[in-house]
Every structure is written in C-alpha cells, then in structure tokens.
N, C-alpha and C positions, 0 to 999 in steps of 0.2 A: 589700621582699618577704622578705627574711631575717629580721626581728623578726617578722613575723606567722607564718612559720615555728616559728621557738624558741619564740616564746611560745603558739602553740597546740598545738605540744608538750608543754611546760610545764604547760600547762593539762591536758592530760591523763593526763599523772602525776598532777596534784593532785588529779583527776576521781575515778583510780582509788585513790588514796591514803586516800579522804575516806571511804566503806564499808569497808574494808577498816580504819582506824581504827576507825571504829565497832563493827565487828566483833571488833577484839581489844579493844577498851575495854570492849563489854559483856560479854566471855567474861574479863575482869581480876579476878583474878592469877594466873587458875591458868596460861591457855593453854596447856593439856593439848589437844591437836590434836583426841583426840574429841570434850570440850565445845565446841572452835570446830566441826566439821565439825558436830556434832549442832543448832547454835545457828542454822547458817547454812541446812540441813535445813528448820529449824522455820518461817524465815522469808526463805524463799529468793526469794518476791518483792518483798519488800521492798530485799533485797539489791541484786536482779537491777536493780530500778527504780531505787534509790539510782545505783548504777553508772553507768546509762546517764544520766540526768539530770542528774549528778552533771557525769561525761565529757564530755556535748554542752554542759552550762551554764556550766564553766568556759574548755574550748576554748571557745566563740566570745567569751568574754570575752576571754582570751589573745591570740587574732586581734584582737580590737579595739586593745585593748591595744598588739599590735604594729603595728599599720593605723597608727597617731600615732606611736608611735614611729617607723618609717619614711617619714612624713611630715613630722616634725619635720626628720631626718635629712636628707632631700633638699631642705626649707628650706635647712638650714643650709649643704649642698654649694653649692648654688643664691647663696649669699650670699656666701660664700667666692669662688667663681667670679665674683660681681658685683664685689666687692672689688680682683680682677687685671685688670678689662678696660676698656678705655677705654671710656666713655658712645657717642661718637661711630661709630667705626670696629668697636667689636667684638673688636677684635686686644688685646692686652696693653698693660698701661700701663707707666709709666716705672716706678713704683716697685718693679712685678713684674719689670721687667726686671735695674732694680739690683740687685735679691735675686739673680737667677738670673747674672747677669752672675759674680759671685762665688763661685757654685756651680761653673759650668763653667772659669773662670780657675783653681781650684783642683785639678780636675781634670784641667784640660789639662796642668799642671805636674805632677802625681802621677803620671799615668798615660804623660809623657812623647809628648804628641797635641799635633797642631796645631790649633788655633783662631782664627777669623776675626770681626773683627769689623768691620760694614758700617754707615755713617752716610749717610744722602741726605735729599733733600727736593727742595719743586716748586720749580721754579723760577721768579722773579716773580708768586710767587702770591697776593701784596697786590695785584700790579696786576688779578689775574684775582678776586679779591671785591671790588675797588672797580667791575673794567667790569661783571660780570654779578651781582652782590650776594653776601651769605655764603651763602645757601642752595645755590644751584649750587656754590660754593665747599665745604660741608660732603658735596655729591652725589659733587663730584672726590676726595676723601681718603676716602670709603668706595670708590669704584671704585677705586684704588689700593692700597688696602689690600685689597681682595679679588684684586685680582689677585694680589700678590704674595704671599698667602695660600697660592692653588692654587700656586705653583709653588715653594711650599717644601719640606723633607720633615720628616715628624713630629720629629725631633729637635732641628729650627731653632728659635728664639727670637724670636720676630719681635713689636716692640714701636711704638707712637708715642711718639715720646719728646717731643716738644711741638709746637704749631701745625702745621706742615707737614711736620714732621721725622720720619722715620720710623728706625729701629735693627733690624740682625740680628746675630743672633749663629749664626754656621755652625761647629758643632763637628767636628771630625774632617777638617777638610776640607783641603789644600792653598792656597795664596796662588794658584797659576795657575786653581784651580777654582771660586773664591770670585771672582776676578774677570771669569773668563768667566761666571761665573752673571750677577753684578750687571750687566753689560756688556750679556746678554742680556736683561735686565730693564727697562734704560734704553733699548732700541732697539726694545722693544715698546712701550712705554709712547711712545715719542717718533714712533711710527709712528701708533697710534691717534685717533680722533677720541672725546673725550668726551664726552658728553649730558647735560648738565647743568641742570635745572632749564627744558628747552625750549630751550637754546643748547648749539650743536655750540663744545666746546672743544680746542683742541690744549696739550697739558702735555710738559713737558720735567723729566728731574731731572737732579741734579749731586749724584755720591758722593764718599766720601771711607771708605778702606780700608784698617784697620791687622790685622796676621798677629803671632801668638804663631809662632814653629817653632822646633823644637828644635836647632836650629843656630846658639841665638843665645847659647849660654852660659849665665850662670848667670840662670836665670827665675825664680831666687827674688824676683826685685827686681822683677820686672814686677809691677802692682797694677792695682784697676780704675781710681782716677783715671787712671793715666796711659796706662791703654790708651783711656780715652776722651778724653781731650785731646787724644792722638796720629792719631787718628780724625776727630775735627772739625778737627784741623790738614789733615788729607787733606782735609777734606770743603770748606776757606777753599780750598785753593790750587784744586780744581775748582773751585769761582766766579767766583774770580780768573783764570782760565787763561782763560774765556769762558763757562762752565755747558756743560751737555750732555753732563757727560765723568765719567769717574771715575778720581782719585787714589789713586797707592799710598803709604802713609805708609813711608819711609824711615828708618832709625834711621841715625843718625852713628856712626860706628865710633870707640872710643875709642884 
C-alpha cells in the first residue's frame, strides 16, 4: 500500500512536470514570463489537456508500478516468515530459535535482566505414533503447540526444537515465575484429552529449566551452548525422576 502511494505521487509530479517542460522548452531561451504567460494564452487547451492526461496517464502507471512493488514486497515478507517457522506446527524453528536465543542471552547480560530458558517434550510419544500411526501423532504436536501458543506473551520465543521437543525462551521473567508458568502448562496439558486423528489421546510432558539471574556473578561466561546443555541436563533428570515433572537446572557453586 505504501509503494502504490509514493509512486502515484510520483507519477504525478512527472504528470505535471511533463507540460509544464514543454512549456518552457517551447518558450527557450528567453523565459521571459510574458512569452511564457503569452505562449500558454495561445494554447491554453493544449496545455490544459496535456496536464490532465499527462497527470491521470502517468499516476496510474505509478500505482501500478507500486501494486508489484508491493506485491513483490509482501512475497518476500511472506518467505522470510516461511523461512523461521516449522512446516508442521506453525511455531518457530530451531534455527530461528538459535538466532534469537543469542539476541536475548546478550541482552539479558547488558541490560542486567533475568532470562529463562524452558526445554520439554511428550512424553513416550514413539509409543503414541507406533499405537495410533504419525498422523494423529503430527495432530498432538500441532495441538500442543497451539496451546502453548495462546498462553504465551508476545515477548516469548517459543520454538520446536526437533521431533517432540519443544523450547521457550521467557525473557524478563523470574525462575519462580517461569516455573510456575511451565508447571501450569504441564498440568493442563496432562489434564486434557486429545483428539487425534478420531482417537481420544492422553499426553503427558517432562521439562527441564535453566535461569540466567543476576545474582550469579560474573555472566560474561554464560554462552548459549551452555545454557542449552544445562537445560536439557534439567530436561534428562525430569525423565529420569519418572516424567511428568519439571526440573530446575542447578549450577554447582565453585
């Protein structure tokens, strides 16, 4: 909408530029204002008609002009945005997640904020595509992902990070607040009946939760490998504990 704007703007300066050339080209060299006033006197419909036709023939080229240009444009948005989001789910991919994972880790350290980062997945969900096949299988991980969609807030990062496994990244937030959210998240999810492909299914996840907070010294040395190592260490010991649960990744004190 904005290139069809400027450009049938555009257009009609050109519109009006193009008589108005003409004008002092055939009144050239003298443009003495009374030869041109007297010129344009003589042949004032010509003018007149130049003008308009000039004006309307160029502006709707302009608009056209911009109609592609901003079609191109919204391609190109369109493909960019295909480019960060998982085929399946809709949500963000991993790669957009990495990217952004390093965006926020860097700001969490500058700006001296606490950052949270959440690692989960279904639990026994090989068992639940070999009983009811992958299609109901591909039905549960979009319904999961849109859940946990709506109960994000625009600032969250919320990514599939491979087959079952889902990633968030909660900036700003507190470690008691991130794991009350996740906690909430796992006991709706673990409440619910899923509909899968014409089979009611029950899903379970197990997280695993590592916290940036400014109390921990010097965070120049936190990186993103090791915040996501330290994350899926959280996310082995929920498995191991029993599933169903979600881990807080503890740092050892040196």
């Amino acid at each position: 909408m904005r290139n069809r704007l400027w450009y049938s703007l555009l257009g009609g300066l050109i519109g009006l530029g193009a008589p108005l050339g003409a004008l002092l080209l055939h009144t050239w060299p003298t443009w003495d204002m009374a030869i041109v006033l007297a010129e344009y006197r003589q042949y004032d419909f010509f003018y007149v008609y130049m003008s308009i036709s000039t004006l309307v023939a160029v502006m709707a080229f302009g608009f056209f002009m911009g109609h592609l240009a901003d079609r191109l444009r919204a391609k190109e948005l369109q493909f960019k945005e295909l480019a960060i989001r998982d085929d399946l789910t809709g949500i963000y991919n991993r790669r957009y997640f990495r990217m952004r994972l390093d965006e926020e880790l860097h700001r969490a350290i500058r700006y001296k904020s606490e950052l949270n980062l959440i690692l989960f997945d279904l639990d026994f969900f090989k068992a639940t595509n070999d009983q009811y096949g992958h299609v109901a299988g591909d039905h549960i991980l979009r319904a999961i992902a849109d859940l946990v969609y709506k109960r994000i807030r625009e600032s969250d990062i919320f990514a599939r990070y491979g087959g079952e496994e889902f990633i968030l990244i909660l900036p700003e937030t507190s470690q008691n607040n991130a794991f009350r959210f996740i906690e909430m998240l796992r006991e709706e999810i673990a409440a619910r009946t899923f509909q899968a492909d014409g089979h009611s299914v029950k899903i379970t996840i197990s997280a695993g939760l590592c916290s940036v907070q400014q109390n921990e010294g010097d965070l120049s040395e936190i990186n993103a490998v090791e915040l996501l190592k330290a994350t899926d260490f959280a996310l082995y010991e929920a498995k191991n504990g029993g599933r169903n649960q979600t881990r807080i990744y503890v740092r050892q004190s040196s």
